[in-house]
Residue frames as a rotation matrix with the C-alpha (Angstrom) as fourth column:
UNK 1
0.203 -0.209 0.957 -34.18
-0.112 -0.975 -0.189 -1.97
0.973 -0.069 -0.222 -20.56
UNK 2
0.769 0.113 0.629 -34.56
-0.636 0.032 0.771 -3.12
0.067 -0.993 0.096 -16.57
UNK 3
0.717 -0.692 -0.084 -31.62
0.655 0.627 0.421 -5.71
-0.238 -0.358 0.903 -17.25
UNK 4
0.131 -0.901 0.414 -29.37
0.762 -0.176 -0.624 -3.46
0.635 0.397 0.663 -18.85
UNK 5
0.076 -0.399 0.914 -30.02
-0.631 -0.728 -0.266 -0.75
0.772 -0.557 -0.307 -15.85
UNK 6
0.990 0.040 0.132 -30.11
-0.134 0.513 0.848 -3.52
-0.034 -0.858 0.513 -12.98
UNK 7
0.384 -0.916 -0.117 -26.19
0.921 0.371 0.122 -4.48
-0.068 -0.155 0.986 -14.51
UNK 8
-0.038 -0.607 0.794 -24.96
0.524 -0.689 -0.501 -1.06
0.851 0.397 0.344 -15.14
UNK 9
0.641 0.032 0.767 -26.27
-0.725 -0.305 0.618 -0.06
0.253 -0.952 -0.172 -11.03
UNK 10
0.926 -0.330 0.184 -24.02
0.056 0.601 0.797 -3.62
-0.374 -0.728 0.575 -10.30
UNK 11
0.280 -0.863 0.422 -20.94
0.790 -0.043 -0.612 -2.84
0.546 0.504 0.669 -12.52
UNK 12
0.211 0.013 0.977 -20.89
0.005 -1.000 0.012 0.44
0.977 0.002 -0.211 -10.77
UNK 13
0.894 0.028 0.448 -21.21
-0.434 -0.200 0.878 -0.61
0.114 -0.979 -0.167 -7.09
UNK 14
0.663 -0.748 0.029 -18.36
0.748 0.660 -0.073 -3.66
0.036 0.070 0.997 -8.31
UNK 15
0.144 -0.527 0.837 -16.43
0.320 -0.776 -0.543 -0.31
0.936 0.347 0.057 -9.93
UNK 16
0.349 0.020 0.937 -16.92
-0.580 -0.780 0.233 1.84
0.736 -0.625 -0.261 -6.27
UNK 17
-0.638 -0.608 -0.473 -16.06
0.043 0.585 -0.810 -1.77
0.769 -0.537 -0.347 -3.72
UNK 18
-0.327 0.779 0.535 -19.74
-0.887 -0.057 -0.458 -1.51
-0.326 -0.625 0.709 -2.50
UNK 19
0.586 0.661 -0.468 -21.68
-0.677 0.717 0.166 -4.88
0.446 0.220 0.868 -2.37
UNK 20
0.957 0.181 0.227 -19.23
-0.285 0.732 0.619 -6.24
-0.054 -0.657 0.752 0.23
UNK 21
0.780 -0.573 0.251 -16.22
0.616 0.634 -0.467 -6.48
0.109 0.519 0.848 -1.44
UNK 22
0.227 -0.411 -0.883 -13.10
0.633 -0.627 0.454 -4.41
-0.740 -0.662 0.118 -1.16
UNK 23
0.646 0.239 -0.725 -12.42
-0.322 -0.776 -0.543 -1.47
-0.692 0.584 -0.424 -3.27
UNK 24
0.876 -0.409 0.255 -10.21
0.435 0.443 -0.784 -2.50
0.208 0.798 0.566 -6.66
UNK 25
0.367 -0.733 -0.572 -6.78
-0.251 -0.671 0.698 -1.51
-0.896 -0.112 -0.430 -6.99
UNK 26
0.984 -0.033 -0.173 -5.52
-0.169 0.100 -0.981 -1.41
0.049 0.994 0.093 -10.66
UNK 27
0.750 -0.577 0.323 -2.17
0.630 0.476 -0.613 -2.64
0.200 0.664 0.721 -12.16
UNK 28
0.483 -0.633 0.605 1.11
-0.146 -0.740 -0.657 -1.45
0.863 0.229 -0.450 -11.11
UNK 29
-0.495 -0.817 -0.296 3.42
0.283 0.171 -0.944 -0.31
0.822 -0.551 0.146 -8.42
UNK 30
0.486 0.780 0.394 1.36
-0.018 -0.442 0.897 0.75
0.874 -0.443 -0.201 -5.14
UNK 31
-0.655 -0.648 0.389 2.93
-0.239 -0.310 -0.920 2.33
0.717 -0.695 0.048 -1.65
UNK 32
0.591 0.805 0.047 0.85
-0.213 0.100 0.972 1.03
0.778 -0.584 0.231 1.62
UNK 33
-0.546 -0.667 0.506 1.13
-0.837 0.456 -0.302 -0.65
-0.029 -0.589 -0.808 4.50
UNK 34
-0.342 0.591 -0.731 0.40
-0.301 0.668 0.681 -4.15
0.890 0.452 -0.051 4.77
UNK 35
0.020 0.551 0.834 -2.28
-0.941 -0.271 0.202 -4.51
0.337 -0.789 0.513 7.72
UNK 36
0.320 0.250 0.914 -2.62
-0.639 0.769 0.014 -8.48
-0.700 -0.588 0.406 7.80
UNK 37
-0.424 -0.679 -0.599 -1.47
-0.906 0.323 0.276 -11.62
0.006 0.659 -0.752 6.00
UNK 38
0.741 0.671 0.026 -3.42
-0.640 0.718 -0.274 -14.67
-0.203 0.186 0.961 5.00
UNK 39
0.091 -0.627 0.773 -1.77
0.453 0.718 0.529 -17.89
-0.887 0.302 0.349 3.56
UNK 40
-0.389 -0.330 0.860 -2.33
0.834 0.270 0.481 -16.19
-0.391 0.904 0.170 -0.08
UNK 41
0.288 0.278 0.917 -3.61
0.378 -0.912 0.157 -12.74
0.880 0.301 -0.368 0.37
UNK 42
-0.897 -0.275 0.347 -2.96
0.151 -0.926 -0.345 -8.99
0.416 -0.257 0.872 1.79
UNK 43
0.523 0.717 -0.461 -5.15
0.824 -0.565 0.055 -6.88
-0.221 -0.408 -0.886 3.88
UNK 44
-0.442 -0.876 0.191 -3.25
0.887 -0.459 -0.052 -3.72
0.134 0.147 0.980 2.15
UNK 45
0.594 0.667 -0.450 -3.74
0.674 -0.718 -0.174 -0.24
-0.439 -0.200 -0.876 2.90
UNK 46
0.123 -0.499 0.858 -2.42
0.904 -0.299 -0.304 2.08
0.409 0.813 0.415 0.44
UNK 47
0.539 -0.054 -0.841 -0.78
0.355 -0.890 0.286 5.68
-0.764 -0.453 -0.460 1.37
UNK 48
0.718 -0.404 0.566 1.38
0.313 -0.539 -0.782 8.03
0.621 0.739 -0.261 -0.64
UNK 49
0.307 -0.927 -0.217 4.83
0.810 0.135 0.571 8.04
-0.500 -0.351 0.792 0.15
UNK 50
0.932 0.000 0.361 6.35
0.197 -0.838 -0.509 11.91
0.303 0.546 -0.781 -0.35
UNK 51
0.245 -0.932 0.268 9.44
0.959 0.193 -0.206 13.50
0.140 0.308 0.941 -1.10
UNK 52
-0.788 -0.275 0.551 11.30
0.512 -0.789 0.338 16.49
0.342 0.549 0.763 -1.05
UNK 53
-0.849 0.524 0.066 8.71
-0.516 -0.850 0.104 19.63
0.111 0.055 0.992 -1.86
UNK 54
-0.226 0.829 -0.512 5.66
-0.216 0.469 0.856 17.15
0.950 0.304 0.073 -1.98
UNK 55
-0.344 -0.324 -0.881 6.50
0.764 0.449 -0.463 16.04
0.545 -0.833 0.094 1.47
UNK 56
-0.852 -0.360 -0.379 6.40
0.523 -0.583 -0.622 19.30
0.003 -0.728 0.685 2.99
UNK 57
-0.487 0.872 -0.051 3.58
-0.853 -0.463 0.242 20.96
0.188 0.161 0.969 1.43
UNK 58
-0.099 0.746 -0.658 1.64
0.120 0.666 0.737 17.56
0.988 -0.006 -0.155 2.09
UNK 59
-0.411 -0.172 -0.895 2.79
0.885 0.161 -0.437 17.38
0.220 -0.972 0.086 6.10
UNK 60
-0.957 0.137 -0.257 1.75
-0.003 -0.888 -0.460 21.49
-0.291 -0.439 0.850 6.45
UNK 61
-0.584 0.812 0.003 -1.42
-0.169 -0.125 0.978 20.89
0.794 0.571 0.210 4.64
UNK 62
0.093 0.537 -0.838 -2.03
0.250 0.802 0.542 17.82
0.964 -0.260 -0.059 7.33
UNK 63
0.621 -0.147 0.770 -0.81
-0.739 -0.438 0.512 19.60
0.262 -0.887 -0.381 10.28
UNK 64
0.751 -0.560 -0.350 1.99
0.635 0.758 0.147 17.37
0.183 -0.333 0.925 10.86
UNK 65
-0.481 -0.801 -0.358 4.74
0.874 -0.468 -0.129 19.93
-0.064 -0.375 0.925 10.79
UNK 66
0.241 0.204 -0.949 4.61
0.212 -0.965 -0.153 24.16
-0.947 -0.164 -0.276 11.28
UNK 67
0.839 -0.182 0.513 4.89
0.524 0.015 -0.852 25.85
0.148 0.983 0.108 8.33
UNK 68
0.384 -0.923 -0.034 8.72
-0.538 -0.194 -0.820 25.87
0.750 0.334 -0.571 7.41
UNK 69
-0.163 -0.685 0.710 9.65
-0.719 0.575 0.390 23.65
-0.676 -0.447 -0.586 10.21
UNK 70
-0.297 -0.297 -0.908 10.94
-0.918 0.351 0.185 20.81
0.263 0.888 -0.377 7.75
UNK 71
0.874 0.483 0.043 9.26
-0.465 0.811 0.355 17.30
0.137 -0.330 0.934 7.87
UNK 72
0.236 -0.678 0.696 12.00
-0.257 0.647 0.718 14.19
-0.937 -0.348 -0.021 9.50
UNK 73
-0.211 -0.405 0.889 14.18
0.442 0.772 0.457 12.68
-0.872 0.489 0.016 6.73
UNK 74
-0.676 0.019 -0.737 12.62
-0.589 -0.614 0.525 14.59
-0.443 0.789 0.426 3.49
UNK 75
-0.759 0.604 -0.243 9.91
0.276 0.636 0.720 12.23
0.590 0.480 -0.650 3.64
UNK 76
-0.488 0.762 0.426 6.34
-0.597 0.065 -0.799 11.80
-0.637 -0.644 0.424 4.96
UNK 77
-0.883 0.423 0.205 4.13
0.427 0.904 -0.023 9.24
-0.195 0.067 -0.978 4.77
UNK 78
-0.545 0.801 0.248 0.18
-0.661 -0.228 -0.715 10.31
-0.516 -0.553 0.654 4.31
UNK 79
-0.893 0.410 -0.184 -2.06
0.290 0.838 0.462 8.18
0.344 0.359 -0.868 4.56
UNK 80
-0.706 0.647 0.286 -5.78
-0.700 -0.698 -0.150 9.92
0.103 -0.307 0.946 4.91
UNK 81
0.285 0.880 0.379 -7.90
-0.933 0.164 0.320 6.97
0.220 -0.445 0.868 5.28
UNK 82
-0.351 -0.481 0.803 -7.46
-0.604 0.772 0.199 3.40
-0.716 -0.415 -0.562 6.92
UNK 83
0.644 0.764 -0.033 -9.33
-0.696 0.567 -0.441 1.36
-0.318 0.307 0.897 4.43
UNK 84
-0.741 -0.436 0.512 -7.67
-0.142 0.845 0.515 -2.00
-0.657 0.309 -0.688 3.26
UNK 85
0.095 0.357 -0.929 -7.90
-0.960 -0.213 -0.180 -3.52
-0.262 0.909 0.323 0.50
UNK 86
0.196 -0.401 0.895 -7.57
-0.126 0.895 0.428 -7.52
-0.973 -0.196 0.125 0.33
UNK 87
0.062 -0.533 -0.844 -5.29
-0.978 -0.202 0.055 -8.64
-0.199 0.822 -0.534 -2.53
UNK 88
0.979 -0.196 -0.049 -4.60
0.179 0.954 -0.242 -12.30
0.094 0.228 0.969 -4.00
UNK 89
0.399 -0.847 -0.352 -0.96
-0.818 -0.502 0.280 -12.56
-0.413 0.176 -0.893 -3.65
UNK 90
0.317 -0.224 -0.921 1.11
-0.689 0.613 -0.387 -15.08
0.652 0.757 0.040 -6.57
UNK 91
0.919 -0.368 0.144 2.43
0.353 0.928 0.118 -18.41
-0.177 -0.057 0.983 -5.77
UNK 92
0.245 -0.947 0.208 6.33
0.969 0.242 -0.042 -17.63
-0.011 0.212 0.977 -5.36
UNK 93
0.977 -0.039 0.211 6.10
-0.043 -0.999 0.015 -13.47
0.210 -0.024 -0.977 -4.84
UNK 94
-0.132 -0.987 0.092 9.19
0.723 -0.159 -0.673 -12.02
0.679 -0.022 0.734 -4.68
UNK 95
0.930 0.243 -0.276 9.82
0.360 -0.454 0.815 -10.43
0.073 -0.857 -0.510 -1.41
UNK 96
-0.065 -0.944 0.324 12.40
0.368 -0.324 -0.872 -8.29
0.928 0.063 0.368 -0.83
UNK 97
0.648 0.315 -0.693 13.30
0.674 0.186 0.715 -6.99
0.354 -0.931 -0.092 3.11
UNK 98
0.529 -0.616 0.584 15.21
-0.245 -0.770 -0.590 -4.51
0.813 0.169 -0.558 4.91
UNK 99
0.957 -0.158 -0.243 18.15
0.288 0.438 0.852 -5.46
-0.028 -0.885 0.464 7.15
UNK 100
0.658 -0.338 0.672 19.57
-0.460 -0.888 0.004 -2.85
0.596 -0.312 -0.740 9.05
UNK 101
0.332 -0.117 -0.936 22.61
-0.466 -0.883 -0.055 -2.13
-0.821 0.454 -0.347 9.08
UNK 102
-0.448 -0.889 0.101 24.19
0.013 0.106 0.994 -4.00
-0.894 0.446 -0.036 6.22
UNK 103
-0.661 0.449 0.602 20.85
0.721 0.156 0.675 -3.70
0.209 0.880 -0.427 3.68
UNK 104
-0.254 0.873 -0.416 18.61
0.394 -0.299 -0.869 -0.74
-0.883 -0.385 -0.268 5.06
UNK 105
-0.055 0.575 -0.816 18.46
-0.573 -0.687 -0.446 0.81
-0.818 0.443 0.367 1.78
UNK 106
0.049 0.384 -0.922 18.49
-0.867 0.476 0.152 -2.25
0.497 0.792 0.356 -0.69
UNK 107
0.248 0.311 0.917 16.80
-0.932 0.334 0.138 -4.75
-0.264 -0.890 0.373 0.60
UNK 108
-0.818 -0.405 0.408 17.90
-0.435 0.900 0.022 -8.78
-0.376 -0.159 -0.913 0.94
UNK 109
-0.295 0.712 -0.637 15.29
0.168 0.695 0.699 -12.08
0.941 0.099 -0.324 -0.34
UNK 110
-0.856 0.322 0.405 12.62
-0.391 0.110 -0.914 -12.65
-0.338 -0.941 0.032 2.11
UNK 111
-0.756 0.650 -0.075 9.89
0.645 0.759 0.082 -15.10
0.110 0.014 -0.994 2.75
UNK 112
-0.488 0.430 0.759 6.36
-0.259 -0.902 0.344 -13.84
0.833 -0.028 0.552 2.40
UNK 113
0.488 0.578 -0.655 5.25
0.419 0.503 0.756 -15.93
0.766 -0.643 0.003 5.27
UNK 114
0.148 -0.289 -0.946 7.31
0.974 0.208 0.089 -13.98
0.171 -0.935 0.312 7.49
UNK 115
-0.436 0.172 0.883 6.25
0.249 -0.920 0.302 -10.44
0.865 0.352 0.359 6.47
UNK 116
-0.862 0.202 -0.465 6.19
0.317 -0.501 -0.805 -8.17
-0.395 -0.841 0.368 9.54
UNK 117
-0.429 0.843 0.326 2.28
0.632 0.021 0.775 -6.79
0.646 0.538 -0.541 9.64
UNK 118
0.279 0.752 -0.597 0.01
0.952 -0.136 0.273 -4.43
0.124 -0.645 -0.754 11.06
UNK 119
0.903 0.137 0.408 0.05
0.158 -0.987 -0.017 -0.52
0.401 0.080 -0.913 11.98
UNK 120
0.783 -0.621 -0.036 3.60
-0.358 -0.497 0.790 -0.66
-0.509 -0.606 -0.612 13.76
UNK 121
0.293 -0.575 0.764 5.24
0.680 0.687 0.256 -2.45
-0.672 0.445 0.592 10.97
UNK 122
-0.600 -0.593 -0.537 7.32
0.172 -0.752 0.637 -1.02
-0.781 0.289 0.553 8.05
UNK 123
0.161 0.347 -0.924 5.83
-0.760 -0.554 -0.340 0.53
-0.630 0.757 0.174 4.90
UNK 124
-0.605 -0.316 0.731 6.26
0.544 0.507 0.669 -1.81
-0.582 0.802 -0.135 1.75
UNK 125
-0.281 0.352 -0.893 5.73
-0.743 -0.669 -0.030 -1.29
-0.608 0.655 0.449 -2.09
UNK 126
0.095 0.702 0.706 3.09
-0.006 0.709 -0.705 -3.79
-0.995 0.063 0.072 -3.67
UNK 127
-0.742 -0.013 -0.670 3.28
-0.643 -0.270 0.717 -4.52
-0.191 0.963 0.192 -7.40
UNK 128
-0.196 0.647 0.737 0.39
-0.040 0.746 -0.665 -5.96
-0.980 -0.159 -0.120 -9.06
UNK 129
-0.656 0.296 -0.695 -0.82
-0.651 0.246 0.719 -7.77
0.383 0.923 0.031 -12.48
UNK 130
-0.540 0.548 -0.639 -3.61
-0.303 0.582 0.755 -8.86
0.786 0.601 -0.148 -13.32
UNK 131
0.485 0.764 0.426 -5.27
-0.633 -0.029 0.774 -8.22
0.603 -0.645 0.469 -9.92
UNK 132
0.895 -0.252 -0.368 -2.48
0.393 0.835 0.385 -10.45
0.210 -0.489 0.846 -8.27
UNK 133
0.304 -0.951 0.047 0.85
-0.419 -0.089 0.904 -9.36
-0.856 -0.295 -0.425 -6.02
UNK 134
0.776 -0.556 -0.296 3.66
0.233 0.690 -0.685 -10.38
0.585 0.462 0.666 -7.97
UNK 135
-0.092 -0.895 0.436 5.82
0.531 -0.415 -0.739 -8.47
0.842 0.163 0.514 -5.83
UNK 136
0.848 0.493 0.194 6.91
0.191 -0.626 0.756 -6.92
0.494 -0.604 -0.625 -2.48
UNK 137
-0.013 -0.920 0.393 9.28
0.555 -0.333 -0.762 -4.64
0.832 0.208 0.515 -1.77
UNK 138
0.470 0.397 -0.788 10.00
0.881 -0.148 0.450 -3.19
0.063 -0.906 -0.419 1.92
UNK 139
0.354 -0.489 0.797 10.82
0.321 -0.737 -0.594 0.55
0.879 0.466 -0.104 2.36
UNK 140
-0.322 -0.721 -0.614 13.52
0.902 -0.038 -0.429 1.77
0.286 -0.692 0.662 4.38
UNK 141
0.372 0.094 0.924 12.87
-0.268 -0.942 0.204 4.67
0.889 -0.323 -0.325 6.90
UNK 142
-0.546 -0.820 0.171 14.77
0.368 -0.418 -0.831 6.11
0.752 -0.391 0.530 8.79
């Protein structure tokens, strides 16, 4: 009985990204920014890239814009907490890049060793399997 509650209190803290570690991120496509680069991993911080009606009602929610004054571009970025997540990223990631003006909205190859980083850098979309990058994809803004 004391082993099966001693692992179900550590599956849980593993589950929450308490016991030192960083919080999971699950399978898929994921919108952040990427805070730091290693030789083979991310420091990523996820946000939520909005559109359109989502945008706006998010930005008035956050006090970013008055209500009805319209948010820049039909986008907004929010990102409500800084945490980072550290990722493994694959052997051979595809990297895609934006270069303005002749690619700002579909981006060119790029190297991940030369991924711009940190809190003044651009936005990018992360794909992951199997708990590993396969994939990074920089978004244009305007």
């Amino acid at each position: 009985m004391r082993l099966g509650l001693a692992l179900a209190i550590a599956l849980t803290a593993v589950a929450a990204g308490c016991g030192g570690g960083s919080p999971a991120i699950r399978d898929g496509l994921h919108f952040g920014f990427i805070v730091d680069r290693g030789h083979s991993t991310i420091e990523f911080d996820e946000a939520q890239f909005l559109r359109g009606e989502a945008a706006q009602k998010a930005a008035e929610q956050d006090g970013e814009v008055a209500p009805g004054e319209p948010v820049s571009n039909d986008y907004y970025i929010r990102d409500r907490d800084r945490r980072t997540t550290t990722l493994r990223v694959a052997t051979g990631v595809q990297v895609t890049v934006v270069r303005c003006p002749t690619s700002c909205r579909q981006g060119v190859p790029g190297r991940f060793s030369a991924l711009r980083t940190g809190a003044d850098h651009p936005p990018y979309w992360v794909t992951t399997k199997g708990g590993v990058v396969t994939r990074i994809d920089q978004q244009y803004v305007p």
